[in-house]
C-alpha positions as CSV (number, residue, x, y, z in Angstrom):
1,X,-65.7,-196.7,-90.2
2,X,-66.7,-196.2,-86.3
3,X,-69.0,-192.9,-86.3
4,X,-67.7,-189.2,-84.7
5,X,-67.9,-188.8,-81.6
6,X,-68.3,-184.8,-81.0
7,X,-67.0,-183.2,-77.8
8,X,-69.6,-181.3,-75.9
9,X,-68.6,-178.8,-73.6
10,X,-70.1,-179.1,-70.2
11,X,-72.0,-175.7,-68.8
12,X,-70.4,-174.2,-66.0
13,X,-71.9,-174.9,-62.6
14,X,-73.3,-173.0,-60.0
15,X,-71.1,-173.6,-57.1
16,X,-70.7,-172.0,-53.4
17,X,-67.2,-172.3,-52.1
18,X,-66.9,-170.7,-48.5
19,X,-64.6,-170.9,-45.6
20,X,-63.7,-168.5,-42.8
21,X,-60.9,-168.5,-40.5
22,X,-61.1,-165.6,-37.8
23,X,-60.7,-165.5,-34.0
24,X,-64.2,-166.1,-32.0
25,X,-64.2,-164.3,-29.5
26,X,-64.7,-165.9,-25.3
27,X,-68.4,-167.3,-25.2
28,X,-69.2,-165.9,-28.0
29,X,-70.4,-166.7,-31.6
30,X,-70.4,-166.1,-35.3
31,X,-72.7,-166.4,-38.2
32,X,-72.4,-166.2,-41.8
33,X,-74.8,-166.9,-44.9
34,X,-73.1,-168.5,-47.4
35,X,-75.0,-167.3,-50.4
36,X,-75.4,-163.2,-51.3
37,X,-79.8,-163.9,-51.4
38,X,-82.0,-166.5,-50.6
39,X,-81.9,-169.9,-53.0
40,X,-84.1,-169.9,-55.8
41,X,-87.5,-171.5,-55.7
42,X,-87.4,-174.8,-56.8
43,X,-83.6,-174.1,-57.4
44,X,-82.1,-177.7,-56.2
45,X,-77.9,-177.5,-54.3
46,X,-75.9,-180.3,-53.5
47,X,-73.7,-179.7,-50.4
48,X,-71.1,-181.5,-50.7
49,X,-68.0,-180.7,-48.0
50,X,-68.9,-179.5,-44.8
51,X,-66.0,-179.2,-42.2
52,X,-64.2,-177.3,-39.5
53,X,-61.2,-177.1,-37.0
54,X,-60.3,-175.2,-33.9
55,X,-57.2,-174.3,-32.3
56,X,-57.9,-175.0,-28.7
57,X,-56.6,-173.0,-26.1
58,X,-55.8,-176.1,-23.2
59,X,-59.3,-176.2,-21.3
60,X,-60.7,-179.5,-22.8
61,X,-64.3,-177.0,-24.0
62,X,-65.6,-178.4,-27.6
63,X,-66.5,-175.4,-29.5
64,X,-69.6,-176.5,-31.7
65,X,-69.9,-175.4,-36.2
66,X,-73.6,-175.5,-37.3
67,X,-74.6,-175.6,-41.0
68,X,-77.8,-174.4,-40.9
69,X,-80.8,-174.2,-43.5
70,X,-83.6,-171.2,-43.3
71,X,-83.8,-167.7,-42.7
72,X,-83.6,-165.2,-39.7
73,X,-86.0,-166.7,-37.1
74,X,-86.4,-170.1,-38.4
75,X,-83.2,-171.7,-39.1
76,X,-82.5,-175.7,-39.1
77,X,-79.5,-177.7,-38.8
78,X,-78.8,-179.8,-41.4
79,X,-74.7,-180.7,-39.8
80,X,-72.6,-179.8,-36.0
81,X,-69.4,-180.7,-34.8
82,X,-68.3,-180.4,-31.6
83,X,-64.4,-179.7,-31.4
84,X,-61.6,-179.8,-29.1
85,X,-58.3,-179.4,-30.6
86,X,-59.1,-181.5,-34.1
87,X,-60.8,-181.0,-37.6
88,X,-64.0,-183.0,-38.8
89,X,-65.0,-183.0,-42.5
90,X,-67.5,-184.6,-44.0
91,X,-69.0,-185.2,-47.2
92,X,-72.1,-184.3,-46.3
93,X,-73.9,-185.2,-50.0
94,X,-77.1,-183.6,-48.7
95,X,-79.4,-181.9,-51.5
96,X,-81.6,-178.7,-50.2
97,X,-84.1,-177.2,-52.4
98,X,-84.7,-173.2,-52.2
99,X,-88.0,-171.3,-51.8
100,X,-86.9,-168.1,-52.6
101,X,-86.7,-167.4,-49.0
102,X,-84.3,-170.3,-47.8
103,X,-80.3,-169.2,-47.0
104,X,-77.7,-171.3,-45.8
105,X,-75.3,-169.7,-42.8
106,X,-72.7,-171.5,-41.1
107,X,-72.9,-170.6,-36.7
108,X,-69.3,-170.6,-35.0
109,X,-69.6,-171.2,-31.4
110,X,-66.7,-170.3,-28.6
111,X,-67.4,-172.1,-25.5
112,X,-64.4,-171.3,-23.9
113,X,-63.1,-168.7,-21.4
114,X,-61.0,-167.7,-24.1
115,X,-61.1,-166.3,-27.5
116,X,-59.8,-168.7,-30.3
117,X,-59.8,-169.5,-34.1
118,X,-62.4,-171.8,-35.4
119,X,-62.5,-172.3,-39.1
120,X,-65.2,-173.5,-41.0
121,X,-65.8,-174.7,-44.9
122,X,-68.8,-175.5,-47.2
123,X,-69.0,-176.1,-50.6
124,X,-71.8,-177.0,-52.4
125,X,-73.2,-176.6,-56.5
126,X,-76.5,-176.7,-58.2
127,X,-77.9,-179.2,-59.9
């Protein structure tokens, strides 16, 4: 008789979802942290998906989406697109590991003479 195999039920993850859709305005910018505090230290997050689009307003000027890794003052890209008119995903596959002071934001940047939406999405999940 083969032996039981028992089901285990796999613990829920940790995960950060996060998009934003919203008008930036002319020359101007955005930025949001992702998480509600800093990662934990030693806590380890695999971002997974990091993408964004923009509805261009005719002028041919790229805005530019930054995920960024740090806090206020010292902040480090880990991913940019420039955009014109398109989306760019990725899947990014990048692990970061917290220090208790560490936050991930995402920077929307309006080049343009014009206000315009620029989307942008992240997700990630602890290991």
């Amino acid at each position: 008789m083969p032996p039981r195999v028992r089901a285990q039920a796999s613990k829920p993850r940790d995960v950060i979802r996060f998009s934003k859709d919203t008008a930036v305005a002319a020359g101007g910018s955005d930025e949001s942290v992702l998480t509600g505090g800093p990662l934990g230290d030693g806590d380890r997050w695999m971002i997974q998906i990091f993408g964004a689009s923009e509805a261009g307003t005719g002028d041919g000027i790229a805005s530019v989406v930054k995920l960024q890794l740090g806090r206020p003052g010292n902040w480090t890209t880990l991913r940019s697109f420039g955009l014109s008119s398109t989306v760019a995903e990725v899947s990014l596959e990048r692990v970061v590991t917290g220090n208790g002071t560490k936050r991930l934001r995402v920077v929307r940047e309006n080049r343009s003479a014009a206000g315009k939406p620029i989307m942008a999405w992240v997700e990630a999940y602890k290991l």
